[in-house]
N, CA and C of each residue as an Amber inpcrd file, in Angstrom:
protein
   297
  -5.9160000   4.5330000   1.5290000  -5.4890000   3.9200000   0.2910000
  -6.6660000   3.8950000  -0.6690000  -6.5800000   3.7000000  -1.7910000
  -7.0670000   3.7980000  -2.7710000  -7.9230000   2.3530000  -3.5040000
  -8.7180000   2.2640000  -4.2720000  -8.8550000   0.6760000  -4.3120000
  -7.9720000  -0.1560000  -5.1110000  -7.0600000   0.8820000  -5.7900000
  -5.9360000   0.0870000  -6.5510000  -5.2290000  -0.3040000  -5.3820000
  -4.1670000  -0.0240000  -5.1410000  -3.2890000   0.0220000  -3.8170000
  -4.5110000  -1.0320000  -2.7440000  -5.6050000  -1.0410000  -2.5700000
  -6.5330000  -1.9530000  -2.1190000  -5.8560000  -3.7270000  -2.3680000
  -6.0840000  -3.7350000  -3.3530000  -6.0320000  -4.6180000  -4.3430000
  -4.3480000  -5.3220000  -4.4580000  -3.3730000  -4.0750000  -4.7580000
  -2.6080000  -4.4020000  -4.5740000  -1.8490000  -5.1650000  -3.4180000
  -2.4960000  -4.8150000  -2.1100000  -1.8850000  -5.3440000  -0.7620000
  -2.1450000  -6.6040000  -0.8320000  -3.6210000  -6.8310000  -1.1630000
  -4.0780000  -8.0550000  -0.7520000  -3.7090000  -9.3970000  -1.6510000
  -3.1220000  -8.6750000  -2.8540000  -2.2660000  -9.5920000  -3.7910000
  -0.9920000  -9.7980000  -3.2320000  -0.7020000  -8.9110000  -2.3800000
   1.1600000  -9.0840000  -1.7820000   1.3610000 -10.0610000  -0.5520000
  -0.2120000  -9.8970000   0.3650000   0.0660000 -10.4800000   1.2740000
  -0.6670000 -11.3870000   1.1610000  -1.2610000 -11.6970000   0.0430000
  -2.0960000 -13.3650000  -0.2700000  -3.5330000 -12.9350000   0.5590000
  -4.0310000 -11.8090000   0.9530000  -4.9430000 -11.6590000   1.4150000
  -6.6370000 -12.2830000   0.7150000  -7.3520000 -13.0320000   1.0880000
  -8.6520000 -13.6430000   0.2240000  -9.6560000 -12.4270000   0.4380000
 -10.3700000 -11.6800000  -0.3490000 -11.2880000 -10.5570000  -0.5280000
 -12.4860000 -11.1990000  -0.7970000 -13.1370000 -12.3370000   0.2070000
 -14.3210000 -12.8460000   0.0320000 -15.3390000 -11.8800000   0.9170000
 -14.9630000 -11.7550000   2.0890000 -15.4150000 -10.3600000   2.8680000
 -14.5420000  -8.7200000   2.9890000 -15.0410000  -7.8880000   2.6470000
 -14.0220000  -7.1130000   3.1700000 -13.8990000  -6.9760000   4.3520000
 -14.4430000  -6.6600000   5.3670000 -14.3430000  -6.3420000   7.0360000
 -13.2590000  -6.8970000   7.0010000 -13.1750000  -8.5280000   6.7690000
 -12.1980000  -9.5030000   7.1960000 -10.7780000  -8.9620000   6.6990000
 -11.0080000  -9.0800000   4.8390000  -9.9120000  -8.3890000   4.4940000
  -8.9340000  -7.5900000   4.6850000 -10.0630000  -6.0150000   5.4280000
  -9.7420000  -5.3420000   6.1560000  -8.7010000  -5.7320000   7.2180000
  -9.2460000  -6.4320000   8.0300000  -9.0520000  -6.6180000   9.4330000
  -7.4950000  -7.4040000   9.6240000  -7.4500000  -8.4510000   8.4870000
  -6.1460000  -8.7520000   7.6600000  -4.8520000  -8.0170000   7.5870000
  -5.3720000  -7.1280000   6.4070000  -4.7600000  -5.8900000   6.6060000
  -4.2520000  -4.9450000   7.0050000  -5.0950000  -4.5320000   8.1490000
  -4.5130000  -3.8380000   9.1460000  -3.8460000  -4.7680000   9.9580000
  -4.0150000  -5.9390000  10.5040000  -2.6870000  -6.4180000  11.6190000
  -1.3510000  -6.7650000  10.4120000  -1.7120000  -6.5680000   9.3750000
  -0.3090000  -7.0770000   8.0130000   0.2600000  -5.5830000   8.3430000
  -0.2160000  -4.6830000   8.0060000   1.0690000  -3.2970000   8.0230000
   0.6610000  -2.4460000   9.3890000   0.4850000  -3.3200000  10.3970000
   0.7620000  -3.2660000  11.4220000  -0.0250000  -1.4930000  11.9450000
  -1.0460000  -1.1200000  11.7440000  -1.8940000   0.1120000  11.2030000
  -2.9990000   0.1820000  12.1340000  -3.3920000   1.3020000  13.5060000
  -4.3270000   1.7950000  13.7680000  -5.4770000   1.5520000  13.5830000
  -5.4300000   2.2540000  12.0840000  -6.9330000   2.5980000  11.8160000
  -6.5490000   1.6750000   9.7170000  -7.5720000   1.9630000   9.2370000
  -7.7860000   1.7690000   7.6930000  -8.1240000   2.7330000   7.0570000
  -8.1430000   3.2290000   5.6510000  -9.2970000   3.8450000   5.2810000
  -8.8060000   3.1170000   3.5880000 -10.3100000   3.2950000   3.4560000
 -10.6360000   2.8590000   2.2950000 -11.2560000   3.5760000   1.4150000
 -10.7980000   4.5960000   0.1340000 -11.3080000   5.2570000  -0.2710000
 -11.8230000   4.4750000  -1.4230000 -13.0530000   4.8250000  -1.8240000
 -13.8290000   4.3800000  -3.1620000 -14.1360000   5.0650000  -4.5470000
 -14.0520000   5.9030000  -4.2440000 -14.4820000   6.8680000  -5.4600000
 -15.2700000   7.1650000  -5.4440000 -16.7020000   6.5550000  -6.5730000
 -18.0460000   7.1800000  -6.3270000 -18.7500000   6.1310000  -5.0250000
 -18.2720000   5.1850000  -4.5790000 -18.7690000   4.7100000  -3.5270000
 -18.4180000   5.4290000  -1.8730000 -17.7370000   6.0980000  -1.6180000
 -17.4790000   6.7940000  -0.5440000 -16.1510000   5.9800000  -0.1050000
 -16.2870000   5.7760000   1.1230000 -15.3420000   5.3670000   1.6360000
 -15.6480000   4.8360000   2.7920000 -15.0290000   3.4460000   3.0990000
 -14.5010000   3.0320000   4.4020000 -13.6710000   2.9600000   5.3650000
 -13.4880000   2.4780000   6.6680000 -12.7760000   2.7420000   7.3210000
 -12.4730000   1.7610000   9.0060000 -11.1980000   0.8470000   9.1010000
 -11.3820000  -0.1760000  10.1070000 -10.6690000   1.0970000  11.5780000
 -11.2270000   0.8300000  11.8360000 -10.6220000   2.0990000  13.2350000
  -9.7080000   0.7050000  14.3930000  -8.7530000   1.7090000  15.3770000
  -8.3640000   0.9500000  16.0800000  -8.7030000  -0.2690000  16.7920000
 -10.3450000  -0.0640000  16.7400000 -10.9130000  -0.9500000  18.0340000
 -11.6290000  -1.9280000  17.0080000 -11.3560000  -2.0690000  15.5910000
 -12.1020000  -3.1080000  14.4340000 -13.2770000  -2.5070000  14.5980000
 -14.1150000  -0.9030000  14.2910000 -15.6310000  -0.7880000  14.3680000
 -15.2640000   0.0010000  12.9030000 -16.1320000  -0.9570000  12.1280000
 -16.3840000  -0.4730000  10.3420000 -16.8450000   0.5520000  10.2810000
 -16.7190000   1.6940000   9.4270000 -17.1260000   2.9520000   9.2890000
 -17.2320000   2.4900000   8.0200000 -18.3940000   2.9390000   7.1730000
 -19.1700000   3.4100000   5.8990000 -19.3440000   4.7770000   5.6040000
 -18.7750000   5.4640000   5.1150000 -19.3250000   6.6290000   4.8800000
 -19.9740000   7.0280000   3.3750000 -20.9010000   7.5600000   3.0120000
 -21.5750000   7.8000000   2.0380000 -21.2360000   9.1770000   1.1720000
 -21.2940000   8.5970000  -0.2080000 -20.0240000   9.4470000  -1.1780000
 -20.9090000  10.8410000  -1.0420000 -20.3420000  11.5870000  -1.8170000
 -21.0200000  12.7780000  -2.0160000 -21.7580000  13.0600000  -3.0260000
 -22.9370000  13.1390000  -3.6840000 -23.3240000  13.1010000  -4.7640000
 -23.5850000  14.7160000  -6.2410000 -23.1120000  15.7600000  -5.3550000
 -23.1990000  16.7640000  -6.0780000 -21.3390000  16.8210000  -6.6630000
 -20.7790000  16.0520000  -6.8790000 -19.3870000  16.3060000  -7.6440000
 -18.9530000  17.1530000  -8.2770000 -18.0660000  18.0310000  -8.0350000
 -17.4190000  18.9510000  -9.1710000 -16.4580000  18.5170000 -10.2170000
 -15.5660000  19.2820000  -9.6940000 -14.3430000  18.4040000 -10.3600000
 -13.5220000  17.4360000  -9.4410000 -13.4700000  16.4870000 -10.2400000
 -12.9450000  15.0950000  -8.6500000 -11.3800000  14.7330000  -8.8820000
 -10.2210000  15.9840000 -10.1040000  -9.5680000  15.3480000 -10.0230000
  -8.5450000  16.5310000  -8.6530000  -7.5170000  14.9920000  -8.1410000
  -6.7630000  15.5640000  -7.1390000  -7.5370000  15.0880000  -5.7350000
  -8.8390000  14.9920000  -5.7640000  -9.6720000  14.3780000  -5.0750000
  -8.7300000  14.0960000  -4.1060000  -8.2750000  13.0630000  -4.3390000
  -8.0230000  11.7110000  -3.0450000  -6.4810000  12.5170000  -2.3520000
  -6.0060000  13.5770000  -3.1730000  -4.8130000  13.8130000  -2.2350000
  -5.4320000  15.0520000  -1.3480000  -6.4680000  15.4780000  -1.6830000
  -7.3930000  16.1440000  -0.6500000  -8.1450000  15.5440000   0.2930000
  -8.3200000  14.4260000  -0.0280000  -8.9690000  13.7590000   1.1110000
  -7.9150000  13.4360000   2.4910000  -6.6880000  13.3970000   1.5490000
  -5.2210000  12.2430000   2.6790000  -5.1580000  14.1760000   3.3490000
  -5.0810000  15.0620000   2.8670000  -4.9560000  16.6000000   3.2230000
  -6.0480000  16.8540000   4.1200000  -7.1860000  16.5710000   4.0380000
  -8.2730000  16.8240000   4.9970000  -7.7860000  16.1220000   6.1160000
  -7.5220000  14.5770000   5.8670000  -7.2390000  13.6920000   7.0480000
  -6.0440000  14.3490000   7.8980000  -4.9490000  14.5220000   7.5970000
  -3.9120000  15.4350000   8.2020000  -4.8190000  16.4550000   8.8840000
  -5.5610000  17.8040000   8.3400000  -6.1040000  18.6670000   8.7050000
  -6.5610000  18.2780000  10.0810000  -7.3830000  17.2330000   9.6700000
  -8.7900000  16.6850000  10.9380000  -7.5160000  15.4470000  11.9390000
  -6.3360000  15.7560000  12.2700000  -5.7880000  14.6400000  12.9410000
  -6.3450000  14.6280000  14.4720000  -6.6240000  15.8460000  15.1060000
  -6.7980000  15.5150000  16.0770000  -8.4550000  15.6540000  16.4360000
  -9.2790000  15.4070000  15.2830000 -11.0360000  14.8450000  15.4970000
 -11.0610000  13.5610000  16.4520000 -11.8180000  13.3060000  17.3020000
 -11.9450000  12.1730000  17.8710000 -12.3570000  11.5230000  17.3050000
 -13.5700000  11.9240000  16.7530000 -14.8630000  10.9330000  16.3560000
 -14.4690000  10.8800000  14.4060000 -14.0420000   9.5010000  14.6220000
 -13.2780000   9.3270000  13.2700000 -14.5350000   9.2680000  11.7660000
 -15.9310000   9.0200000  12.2170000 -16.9170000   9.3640000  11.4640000
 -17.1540000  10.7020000  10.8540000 -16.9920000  11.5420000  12.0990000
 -16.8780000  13.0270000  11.5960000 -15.5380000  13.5170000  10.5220000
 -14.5600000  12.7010000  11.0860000 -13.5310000  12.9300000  10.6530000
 -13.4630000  12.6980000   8.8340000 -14.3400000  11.9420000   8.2660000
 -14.3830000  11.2450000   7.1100000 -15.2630000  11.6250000   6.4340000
 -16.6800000  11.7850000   7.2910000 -17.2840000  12.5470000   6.2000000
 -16.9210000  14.0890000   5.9690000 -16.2050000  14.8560000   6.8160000
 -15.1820000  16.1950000   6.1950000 -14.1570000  15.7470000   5.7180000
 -13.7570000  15.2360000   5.4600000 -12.8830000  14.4480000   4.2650000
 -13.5690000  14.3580000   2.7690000 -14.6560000  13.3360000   2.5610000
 -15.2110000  13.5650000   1.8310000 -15.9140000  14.8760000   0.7340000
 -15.9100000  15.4000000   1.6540000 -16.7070000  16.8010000   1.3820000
 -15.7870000  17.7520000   1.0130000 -14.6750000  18.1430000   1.5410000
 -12.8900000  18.4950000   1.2540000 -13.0950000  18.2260000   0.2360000
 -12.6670000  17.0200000  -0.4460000 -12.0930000  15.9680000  -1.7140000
 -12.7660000  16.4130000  -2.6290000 -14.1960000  16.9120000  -3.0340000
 -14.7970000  17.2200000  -3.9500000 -15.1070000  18.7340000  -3.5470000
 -15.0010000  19.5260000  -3.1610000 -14.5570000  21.0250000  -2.8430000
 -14.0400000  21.5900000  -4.2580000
C-alpha cells in the first residue's frame, strides 16, 4: 500500500500512528494479512513480515522516471512471489519501480 491508502486504513480502523511498527502491527491483525508493505516514495519502503520482523529498505537514489512506479513495484512483488528472503525480495522491487 501506498502512504495514502496508509493513512487511509488507519483512519477506518481508528488506528493511533504514534509508532509505526505498532501501527503496523495493528494493521496487519485488522485485514487479517501475512506480511505488510509499506511503500514511501522517496523514503523507500517498509515492510511487517509474517513473524512481526520490520524490514526498512532504502529508496533508490539515481531516479528516472518514477511515474507508474508503485504498480511496478506490486509487479515486481508478484514476479519475486516465491523469494524467501523477503529483504531481497524488496529491495528488487525497488529497483524494478524506478527501471
Amino acid at each position: 500500500m501506498n502512504r495514502d491508502e496508509y493513512r487511509q486504513y488507519l483512519g477506518y480502523f481508528k488506528i493511533k500512528n504514534y509508532n509505526k511498527i505498532n501501527a503496523l502491527i495493528s494493521l496487519k491483525k485488522k485485514l487479517n494479512a501475512k506480511n505488510i508493505v509499506l511503500k514511501q516514495d522517496k523514503d523507500g519502503c517498509v515492510c511487517l513480515t509474517v513473524n512481526n520482523e520490520f524490514l526498512k529498505i532504502k529508496p533508490i537514489k539515481n531516479r528516472k522516471n518514477i511515474i507508474g512506479a508503485g504498480d511496478k513495484f506490486l509487479a515486481a512483488l508478484v514476479i519475486k512471489n516465491n523469494e524467501k528472503n523477503f529483504k531481497k525480495k524488496l529491495i528488487f522491487c525497488n529497483k524494478f519501480a524506478i527501471s
